[in-house]
C-alpha positions as a Markdown table, in Angstrom:
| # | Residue | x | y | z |
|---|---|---|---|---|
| 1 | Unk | -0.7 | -35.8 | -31.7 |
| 2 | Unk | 2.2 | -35.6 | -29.5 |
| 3 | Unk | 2.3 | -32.1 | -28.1 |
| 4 | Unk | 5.9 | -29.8 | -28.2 |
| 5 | Unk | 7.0 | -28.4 | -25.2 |
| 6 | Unk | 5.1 | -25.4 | -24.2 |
| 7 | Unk | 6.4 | -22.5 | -25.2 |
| 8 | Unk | 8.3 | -21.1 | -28.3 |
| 9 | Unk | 9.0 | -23.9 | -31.0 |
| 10 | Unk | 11.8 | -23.3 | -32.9 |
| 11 | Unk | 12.3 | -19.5 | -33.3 |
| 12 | Unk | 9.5 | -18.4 | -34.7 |
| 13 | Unk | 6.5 | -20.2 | -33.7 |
| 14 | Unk | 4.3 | -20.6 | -30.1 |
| 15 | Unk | 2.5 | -23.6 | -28.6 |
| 16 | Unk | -0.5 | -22.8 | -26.4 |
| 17 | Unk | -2.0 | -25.6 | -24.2 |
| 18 | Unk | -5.7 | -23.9 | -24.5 |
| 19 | Unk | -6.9 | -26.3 | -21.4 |
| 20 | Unk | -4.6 | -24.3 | -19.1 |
| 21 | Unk | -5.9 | -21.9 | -16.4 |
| 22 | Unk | -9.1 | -21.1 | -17.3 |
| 23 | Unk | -9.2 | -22.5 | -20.2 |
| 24 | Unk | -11.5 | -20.1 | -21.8 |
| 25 | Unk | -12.2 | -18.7 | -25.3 |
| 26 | Unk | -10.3 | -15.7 | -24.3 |
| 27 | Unk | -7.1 | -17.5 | -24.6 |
| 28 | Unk | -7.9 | -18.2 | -28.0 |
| 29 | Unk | -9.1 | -14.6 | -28.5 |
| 30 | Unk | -6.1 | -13.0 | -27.3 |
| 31 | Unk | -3.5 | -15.7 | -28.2 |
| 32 | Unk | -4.6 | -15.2 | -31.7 |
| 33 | Unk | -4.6 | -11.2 | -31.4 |
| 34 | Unk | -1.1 | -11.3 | -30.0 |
| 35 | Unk | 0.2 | -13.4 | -33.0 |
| 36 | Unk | -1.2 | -11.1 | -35.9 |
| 37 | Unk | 0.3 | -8.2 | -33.7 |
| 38 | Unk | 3.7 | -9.2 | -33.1 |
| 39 | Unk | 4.0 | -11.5 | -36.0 |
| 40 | Unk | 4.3 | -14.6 | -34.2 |
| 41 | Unk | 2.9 | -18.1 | -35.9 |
| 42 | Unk | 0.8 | -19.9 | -33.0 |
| 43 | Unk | -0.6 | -23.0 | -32.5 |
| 44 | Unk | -3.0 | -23.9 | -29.9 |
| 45 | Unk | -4.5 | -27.4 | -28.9 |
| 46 | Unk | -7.0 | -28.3 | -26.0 |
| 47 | Unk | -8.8 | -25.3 | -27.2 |
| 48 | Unk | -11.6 | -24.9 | -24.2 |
| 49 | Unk | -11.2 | -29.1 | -23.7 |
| 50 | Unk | -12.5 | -28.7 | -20.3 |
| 51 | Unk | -16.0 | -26.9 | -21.2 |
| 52 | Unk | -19.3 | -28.8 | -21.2 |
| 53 | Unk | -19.3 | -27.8 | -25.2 |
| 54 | Unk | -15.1 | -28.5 | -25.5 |
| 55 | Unk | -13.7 | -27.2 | -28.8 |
| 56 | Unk | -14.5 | -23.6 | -30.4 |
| 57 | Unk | -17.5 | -22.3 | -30.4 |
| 58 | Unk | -19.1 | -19.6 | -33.5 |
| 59 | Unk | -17.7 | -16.4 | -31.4 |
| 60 | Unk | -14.1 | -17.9 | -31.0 |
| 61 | Unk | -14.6 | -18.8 | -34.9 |
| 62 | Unk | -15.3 | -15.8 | -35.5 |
| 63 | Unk | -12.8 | -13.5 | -33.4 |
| 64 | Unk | -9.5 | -15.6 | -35.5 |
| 65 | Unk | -11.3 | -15.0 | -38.8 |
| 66 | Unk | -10.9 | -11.3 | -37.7 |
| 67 | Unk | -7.7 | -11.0 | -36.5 |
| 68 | Unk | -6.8 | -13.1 | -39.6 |
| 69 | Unk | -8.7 | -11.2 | -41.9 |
| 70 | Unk | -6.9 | -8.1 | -40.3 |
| 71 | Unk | -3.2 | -9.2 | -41.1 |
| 72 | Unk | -3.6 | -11.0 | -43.8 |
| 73 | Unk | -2.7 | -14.3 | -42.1 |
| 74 | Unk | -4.4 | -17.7 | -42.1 |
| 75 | Unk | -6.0 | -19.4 | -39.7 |
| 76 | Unk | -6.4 | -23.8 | -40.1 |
| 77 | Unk | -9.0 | -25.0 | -37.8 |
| 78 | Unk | -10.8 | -22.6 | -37.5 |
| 79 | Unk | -14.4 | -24.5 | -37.5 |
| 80 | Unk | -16.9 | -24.6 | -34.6 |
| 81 | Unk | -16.3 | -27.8 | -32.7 |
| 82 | Unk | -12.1 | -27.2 | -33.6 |
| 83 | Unk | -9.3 | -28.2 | -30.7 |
| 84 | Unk | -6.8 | -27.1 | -32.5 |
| 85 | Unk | -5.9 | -24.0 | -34.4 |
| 86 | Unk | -2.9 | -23.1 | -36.2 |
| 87 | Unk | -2.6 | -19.3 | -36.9 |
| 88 | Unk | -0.1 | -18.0 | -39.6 |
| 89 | Unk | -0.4 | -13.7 | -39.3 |
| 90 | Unk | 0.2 | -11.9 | -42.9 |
| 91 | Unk | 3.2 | -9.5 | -43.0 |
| 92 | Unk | 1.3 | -6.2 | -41.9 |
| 93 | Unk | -2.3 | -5.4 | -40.7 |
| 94 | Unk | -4.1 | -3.4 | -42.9 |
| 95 | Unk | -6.9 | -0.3 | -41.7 |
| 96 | Unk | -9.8 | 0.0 | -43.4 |
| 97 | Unk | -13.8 | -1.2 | -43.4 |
| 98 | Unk | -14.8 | -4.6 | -42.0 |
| 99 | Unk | -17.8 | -6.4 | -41.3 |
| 100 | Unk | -17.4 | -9.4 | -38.9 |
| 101 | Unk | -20.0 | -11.5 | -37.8 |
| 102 | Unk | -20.5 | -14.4 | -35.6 |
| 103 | Unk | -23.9 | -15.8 | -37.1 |
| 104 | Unk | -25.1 | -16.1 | -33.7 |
| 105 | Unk | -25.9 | -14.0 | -30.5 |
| 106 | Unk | -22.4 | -15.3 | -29.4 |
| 107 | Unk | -20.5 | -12.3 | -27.6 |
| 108 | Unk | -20.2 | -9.3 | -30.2 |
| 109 | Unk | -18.6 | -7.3 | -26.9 |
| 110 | Unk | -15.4 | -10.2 | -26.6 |
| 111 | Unk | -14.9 | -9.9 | -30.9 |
| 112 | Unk | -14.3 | -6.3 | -30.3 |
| 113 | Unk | -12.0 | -7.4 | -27.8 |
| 114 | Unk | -10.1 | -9.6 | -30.1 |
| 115 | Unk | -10.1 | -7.0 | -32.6 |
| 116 | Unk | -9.1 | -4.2 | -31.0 |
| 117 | Unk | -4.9 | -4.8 | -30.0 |
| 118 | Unk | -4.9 | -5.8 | -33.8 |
| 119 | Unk | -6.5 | -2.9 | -35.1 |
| 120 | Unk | -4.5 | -0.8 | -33.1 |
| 121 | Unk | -1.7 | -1.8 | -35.1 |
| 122 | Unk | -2.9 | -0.9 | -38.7 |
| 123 | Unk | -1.3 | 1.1 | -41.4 |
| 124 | Unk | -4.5 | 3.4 | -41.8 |
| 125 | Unk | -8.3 | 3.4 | -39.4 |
| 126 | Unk | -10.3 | 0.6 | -38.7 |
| 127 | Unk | -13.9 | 1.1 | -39.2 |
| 128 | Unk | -15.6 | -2.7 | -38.3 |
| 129 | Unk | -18.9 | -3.4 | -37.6 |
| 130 | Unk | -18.8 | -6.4 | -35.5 |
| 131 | Unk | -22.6 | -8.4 | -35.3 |
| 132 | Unk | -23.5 | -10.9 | -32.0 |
| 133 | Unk | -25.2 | -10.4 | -28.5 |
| 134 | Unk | -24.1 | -7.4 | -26.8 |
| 135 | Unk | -25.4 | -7.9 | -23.3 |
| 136 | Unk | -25.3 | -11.0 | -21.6 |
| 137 | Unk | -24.0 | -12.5 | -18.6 |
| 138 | Unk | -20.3 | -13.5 | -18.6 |
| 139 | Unk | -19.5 | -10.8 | -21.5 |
| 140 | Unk | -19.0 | -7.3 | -20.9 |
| 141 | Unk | -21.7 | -5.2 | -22.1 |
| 142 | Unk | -21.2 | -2.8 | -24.5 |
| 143 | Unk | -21.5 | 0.3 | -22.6 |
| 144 | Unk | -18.8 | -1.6 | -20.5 |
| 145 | Unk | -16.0 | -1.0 | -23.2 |
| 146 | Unk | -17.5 | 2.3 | -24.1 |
| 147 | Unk | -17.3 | 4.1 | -21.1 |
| 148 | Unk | -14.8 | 1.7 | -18.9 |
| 149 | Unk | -12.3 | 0.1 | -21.1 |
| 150 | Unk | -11.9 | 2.6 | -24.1 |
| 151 | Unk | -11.3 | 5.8 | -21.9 |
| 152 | Unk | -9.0 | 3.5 | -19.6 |
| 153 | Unk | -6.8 | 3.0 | -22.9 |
| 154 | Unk | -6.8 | 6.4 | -24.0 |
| 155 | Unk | -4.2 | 7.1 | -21.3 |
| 156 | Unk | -1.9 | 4.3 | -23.0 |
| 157 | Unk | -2.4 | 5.9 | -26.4 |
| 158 | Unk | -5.4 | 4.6 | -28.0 |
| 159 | Unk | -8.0 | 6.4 | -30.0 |
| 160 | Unk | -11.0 | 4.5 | -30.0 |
| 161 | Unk | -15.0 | 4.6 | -30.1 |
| 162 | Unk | -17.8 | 2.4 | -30.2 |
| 163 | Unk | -21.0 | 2.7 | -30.9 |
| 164 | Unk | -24.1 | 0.4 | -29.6 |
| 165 | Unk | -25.8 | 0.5 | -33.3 |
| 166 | Unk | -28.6 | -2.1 | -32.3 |
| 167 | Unk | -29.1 | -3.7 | -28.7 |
| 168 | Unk | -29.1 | -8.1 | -29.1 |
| 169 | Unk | -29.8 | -9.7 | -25.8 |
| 170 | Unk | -30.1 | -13.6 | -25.2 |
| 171 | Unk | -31.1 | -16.4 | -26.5 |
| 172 | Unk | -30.4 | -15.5 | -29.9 |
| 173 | Unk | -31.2 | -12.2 | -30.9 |
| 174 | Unk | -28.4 | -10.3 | -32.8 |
| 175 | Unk | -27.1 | -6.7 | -32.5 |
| 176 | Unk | -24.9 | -4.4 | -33.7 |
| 177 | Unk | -21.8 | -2.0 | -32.8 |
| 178 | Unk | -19.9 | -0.1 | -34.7 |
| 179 | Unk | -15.8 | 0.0 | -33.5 |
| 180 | Unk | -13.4 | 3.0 | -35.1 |
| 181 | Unk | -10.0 | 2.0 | -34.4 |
| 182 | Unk | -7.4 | 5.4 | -35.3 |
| 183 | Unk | -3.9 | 4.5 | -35.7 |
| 184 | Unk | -0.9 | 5.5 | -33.3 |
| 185 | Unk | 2.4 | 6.1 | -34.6 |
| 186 | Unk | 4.1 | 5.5 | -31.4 |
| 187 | Unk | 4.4 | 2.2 | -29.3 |
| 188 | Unk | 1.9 | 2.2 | -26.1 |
| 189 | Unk | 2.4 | 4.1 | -23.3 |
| 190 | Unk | 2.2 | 2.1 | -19.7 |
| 191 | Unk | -0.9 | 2.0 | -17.4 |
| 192 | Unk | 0.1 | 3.5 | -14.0 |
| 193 | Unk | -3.3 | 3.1 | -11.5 |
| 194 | Unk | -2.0 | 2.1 | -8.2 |
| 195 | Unk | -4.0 | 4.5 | -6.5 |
| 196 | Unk | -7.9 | 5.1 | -7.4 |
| 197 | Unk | -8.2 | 8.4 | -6.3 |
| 198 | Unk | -11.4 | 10.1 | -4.9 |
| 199 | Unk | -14.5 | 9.0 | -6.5 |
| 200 | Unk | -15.9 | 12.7 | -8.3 |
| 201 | Unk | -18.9 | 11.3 | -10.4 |
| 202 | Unk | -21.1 | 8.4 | -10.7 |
| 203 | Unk | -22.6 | 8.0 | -14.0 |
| 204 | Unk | -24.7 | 5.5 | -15.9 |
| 205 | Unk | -27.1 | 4.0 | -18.8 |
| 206 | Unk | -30.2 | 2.1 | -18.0 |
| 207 | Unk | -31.1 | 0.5 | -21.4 |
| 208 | Unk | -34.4 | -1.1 | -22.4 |
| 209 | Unk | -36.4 | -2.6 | -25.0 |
| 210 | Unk | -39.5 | -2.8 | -26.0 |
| 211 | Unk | -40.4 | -3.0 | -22.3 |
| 212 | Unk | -41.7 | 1.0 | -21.8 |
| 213 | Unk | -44.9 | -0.1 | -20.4 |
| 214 | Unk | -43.1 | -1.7 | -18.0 |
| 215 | Unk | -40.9 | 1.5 | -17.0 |
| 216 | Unk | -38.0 | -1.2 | -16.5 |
| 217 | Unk | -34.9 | 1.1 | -17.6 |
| 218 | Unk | -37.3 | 3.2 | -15.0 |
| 219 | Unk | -36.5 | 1.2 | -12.1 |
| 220 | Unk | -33.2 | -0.3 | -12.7 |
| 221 | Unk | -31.5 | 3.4 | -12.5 |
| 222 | Unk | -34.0 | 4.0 | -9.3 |
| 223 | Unk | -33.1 | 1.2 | -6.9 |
| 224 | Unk | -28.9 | 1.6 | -8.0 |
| 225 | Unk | -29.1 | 5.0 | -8.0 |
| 226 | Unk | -30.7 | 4.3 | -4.3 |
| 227 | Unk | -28.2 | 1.8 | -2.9 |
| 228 | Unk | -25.6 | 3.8 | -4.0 |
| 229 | Unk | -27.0 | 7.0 | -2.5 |
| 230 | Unk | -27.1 | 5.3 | 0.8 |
| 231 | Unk | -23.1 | 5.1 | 0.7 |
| 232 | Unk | -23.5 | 9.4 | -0.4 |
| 233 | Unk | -22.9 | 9.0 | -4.4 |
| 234 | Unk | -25.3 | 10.9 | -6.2 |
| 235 | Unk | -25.4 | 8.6 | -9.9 |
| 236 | Unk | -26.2 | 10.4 | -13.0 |
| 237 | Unk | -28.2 | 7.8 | -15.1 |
| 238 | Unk | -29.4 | 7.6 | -18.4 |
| 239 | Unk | -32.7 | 6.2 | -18.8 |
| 240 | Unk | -33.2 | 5.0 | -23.0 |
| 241 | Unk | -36.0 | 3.1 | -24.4 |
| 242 | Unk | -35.3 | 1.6 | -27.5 |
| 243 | Unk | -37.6 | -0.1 | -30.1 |
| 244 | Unk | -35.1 | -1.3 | -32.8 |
| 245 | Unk | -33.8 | -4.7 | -31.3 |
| 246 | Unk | -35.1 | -7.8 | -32.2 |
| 247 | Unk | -36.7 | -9.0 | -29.2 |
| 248 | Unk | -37.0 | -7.3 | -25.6 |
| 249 | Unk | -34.3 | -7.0 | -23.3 |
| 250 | Unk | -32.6 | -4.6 | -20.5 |
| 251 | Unk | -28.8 | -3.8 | -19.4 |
| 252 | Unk | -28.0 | -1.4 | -17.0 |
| 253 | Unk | -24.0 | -0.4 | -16.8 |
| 254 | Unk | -22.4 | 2.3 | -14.1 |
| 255 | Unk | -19.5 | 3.5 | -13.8 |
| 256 | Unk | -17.5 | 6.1 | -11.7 |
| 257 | Unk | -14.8 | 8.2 | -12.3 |
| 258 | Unk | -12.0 | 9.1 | -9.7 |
| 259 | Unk | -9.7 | 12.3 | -8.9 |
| 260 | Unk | -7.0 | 9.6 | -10.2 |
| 261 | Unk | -8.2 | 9.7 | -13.5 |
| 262 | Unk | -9.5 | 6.1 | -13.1 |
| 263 | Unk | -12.7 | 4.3 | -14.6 |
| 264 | Unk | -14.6 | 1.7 | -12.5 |
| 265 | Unk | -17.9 | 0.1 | -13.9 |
| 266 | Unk | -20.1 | -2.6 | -13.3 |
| 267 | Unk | -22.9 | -3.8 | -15.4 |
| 268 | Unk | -25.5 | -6.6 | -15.7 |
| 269 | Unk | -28.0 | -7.7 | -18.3 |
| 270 | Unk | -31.8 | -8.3 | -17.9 |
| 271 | Unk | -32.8 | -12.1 | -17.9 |
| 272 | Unk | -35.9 | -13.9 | -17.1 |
| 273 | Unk | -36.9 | -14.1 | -13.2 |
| 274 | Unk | -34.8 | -11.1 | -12.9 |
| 275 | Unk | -36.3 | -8.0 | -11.7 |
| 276 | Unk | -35.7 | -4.8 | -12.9 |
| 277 | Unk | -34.6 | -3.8 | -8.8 |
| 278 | Unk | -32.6 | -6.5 | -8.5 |
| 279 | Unk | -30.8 | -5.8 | -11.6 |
| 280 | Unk | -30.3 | -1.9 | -10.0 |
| 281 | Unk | -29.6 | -3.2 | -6.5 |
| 282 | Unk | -26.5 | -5.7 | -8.3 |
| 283 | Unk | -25.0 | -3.5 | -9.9 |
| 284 | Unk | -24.8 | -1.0 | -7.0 |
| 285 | Unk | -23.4 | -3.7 | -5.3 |
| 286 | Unk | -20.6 | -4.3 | -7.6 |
| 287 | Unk | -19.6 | -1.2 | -8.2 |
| 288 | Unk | -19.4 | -0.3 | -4.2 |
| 289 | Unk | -17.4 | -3.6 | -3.7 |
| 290 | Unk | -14.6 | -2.8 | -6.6 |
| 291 | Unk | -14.6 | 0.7 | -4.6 |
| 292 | Unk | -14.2 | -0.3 | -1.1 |
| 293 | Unk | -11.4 | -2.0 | -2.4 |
| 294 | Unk | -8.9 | 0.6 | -2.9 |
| 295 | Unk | -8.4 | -0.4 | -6.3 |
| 296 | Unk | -8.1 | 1.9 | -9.2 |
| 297 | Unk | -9.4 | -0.9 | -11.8 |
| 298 | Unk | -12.6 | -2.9 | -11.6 |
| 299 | Unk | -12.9 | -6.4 | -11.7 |
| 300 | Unk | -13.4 | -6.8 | -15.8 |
| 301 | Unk | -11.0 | -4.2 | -16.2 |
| 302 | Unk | -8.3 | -5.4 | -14.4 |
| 303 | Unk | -8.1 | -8.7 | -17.0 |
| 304 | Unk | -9.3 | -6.8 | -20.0 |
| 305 | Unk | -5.7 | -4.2 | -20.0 |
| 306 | Unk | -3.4 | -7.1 | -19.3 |
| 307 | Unk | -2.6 | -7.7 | -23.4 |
| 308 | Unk | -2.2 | -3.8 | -24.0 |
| 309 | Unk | 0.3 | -3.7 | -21.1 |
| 310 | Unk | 2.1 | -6.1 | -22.4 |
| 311 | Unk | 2.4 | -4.4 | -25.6 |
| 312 | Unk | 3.3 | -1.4 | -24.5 |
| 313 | Unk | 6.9 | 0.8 | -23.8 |
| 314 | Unk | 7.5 | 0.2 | -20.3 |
| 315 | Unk | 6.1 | -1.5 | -17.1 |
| 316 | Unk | 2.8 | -0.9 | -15.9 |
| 317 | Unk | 1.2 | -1.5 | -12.8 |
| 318 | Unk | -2.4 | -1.7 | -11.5 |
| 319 | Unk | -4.0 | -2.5 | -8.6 |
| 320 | Unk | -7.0 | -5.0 | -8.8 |
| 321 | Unk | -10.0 | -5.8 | -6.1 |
| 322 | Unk | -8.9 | -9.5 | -6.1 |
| 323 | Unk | -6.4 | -11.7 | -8.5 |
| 324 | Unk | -9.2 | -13.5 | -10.4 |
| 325 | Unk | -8.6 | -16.5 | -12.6 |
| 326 | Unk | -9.4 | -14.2 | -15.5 |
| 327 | Unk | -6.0 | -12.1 | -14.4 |
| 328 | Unk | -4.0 | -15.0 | -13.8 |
| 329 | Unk | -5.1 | -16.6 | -17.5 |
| 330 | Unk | -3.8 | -13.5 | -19.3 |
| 331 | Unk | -0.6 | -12.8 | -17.2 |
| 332 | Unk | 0.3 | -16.8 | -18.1 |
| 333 | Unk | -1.0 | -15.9 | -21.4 |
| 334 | Unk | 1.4 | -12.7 | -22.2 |
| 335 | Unk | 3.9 | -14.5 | -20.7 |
| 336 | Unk | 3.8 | -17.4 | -23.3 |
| 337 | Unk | 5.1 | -14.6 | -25.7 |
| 338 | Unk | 7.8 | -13.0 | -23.7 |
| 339 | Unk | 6.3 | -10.0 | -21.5 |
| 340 | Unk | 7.0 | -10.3 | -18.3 |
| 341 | Unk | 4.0 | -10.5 | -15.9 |
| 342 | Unk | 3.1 | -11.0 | -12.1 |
| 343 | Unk | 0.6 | -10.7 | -9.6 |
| 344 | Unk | 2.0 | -9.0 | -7.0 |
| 345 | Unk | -0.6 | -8.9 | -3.9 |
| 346 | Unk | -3.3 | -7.0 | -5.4 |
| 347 | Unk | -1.2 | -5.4 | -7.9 |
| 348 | Unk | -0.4 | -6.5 | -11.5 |
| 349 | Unk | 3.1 | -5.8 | -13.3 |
| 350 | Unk | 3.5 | -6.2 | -16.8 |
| 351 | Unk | 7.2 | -5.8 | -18.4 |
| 352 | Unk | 5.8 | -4.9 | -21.6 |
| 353 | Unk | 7.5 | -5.7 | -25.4 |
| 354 | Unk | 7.6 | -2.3 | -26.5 |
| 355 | Unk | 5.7 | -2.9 | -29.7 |
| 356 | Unk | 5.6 | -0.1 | -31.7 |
| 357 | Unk | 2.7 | 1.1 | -33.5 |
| 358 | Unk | 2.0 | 1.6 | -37.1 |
C-alpha cells in the first residue's frame, strides 16, 4: 500500500509508521491506548518491521484486544504475525471486570501497561486480571509497577493497585496479576520531579520459587543489600518463597524513596547461568547508577510516565539519568497526537492535552 503522510489523515484519524525509532511493540501498545483514550481512529503499518520476528507478536495481540475491548472499539489486524492495524475506539470506555490473556508467557507487566491510561478513563473501576510472564528481561517486573510506577502516578491522580497473584518466569510458564483501576473525575495532574531529593529508605522483594533449598531469594537480598551498604544505604528486603508457580524462577526488585517524594527502582529476573549474587550485585548496581545521577526518575520510569504526561492538565517535567531510545520513542509517539514533547538535556517536558477523566 501506498502510505499517507505521517501524521493526522483527514481530521479525525492518525497514521503511525511502527518501524520508526525503536520500533518496538510499545508503540503499538501505547499508540493504541492513546486512541481508545482520546477517541482518535489510528492506523499503524511497519508494525515492529525491523525485529528478527517483524509483525505482532501474541502480547502486542493481546494488549489492542484490551484497549479495544475496554472502549468498545475495533481493532482489524489484529493477528500474530500482523503489520498493520487499524484501531477504531467505541464512544466511551466502560469500568468493570476483565480477564485478558496473552496465551503465552509474553509480558503480562507491558499489558497492564497498555491497559492502564485506558482504564484510567472509565465510567466506573476496572478490576482485570491480566495472564503472561511477569518477570523477564526487557519487561518490567511486576513489583516494578507496584512499588515504582503506581505510587509515581498517584501524585498525577491515579488510584491504582496490583497484585502479583502467581509468579510466571521464562520460557513459557504463565502467571497472574490482578490490576484495580479507580476512576478520577478530574483530568491528570502534571509530574514535577526535577529534583530527586535525599534518598530516606531503600526497600525491596527478593522473590523465589520452588528454589528454597537453594536459599536463592536468600542470597539475592544479601549481596544487594551489601553493595549497597558499601555506598551507606541500609535496604530493607523482603525475602518470599513461593510454591504456586508453574516452574522455578527468581526476581529480585529495589527501590528507594527520596525526601522529594520520588520512586527509583531497579529489578532483574533469574535466568539460567545467572547466580543468585550476581542477580543481587546487578541490581545494586542499577539502582546506585540511576542515583548518582541526580535524577528523580529511574531509567524504566522515565519512558513509562511519558503517555500519562501527555494526558494530563499542564506541563510536566522530569529529569531522567540518560535520554534513552525508549524516551525518545514515546515523546515522538505523544507527539504524533498533538502533546507537545521534548528532551531537554536530561529533562523531559511534556505540554500535556488536558484530557479529562471520566
Amino acid at each position: 500500500m501506498i502510505a499517507p503522510e505521517e501524521g493526522s489523515i483527514g481530521t479525525s484519524e492518525i497514521w503511525l509508521d511502527g518501524s520508526q525509532h525503536s520500533g518496538s511493540g510499545t508503540l503499538v501498545r501505547f499508540g493504541v491506548a492513546l486512541a481508545a483514550v482520546l477517541g482518535r481512529r489510528l492506523r499503524i503499518t511497519r508494525a515492529r518491521a525491523r525485529r528478527r520476528q517483524p509483525g505482532l507478536r501474541a502480547q502486542h495481540v493481546a494488549a489492542v484486544r484490551a484497549c479495544a475491548e475496554l472502549c468498545g472499539g475495533s481493532a482489524r489486524g489484529a493477528e500474530v504475525g500482523s503489520q498493520e492495524i487499524a484501531f477504531a475506539p467505541g464512544a466511551r470506555i466502560h469500568g468493570g471486570h476483565y480477564r485478558f490473556e496473552i496465551g503465552t508467557a509474553g509480558s503480562a507487566t507491558m499489558l497492564a501497561l497498555a491497559v492502564l491510561p485506558v482504564a484510567c478513563h472509565a465510567d466506573g473501576p476496572v478490576v482485570a486480571t491480566i495472564r503472561g510472564g511477569t518477570f523477564q528481561d526487557f519487561a518490567p517486573s511486576a513489583h516494578h509497577l507496584e512499588h515504582v510506577l503506581l505510587p509515581t502516578l498517584a501524585a498525577m491522580g491515579i488510584e491504582a493497585l496490583l497484585e502479583l497473584r502467581l509468579p510466571g518466569y521464562p520460557p513459557g510458564a504463565v502467571g497472574e496479576l490482578l490490576l484495580r483501576v479507580q476512576p478520577a473525575h478530574a483530568a491528570l495532574a502534571p509530574l514535577v520531579r526535577c529534583e530527586p531529593g535525599r534518598v530516606e529508605a531503600v526497600e525491596g522483594i527478593a522473590l523465589a520459587s520452588h528454589l528454597a533449598e537453594r536459599r536463592v531469594a536468600a542470597r539475592m537480598a544479601d549481596a544487594c543489600r551489601a553493595a549497597l551498604a558499601a555506598r551507606g544505604l541500609t535496604a530493607r528486603i523482603r525475602c518470599v518463597e513461593d510454591e504456586a508457580a508453574l516452574r522455578p524462577g527468581a526476581s529480585l526488585a529495589v527501590w528507594a524513596t527520596t525526601t522529594a517524594g520520588a520512586r527509583l527502582g531497579a529489578d532483574r529476573a533469574g535466568a539460567r547461568g545467572r547466580s543468585s549474587e550476581a542477580i543481587g550485585r546487578f541490581v545494586a548496581r542499577t539502582l546506585l547508577e540511576d542515583l548518582d545521577s541526580g535524577a528523580a526518575t529511574d531509567r524504566h520510569l522515565a519512558d513509562q510516565v511519558v503517555v500519562f504526561a501527555a494526558l494530563a492538565a499542564g506541563t510536566s517535567r522530569f529529569s531522567v539519568p540518560s535520554v534513552t531510545e525508549h524516551i525518545e520513542s514515546h515523546v515522538w509517539l505523544v507527539g504524533r497526537f498533538g502533546a507537545r514533547a521534548r528532551c531537554d538535556g536530561r529533562t523531559v517536558e511534556v505540554e500535556g492535552l488536558g484530557r479529562r477523566l471520566a
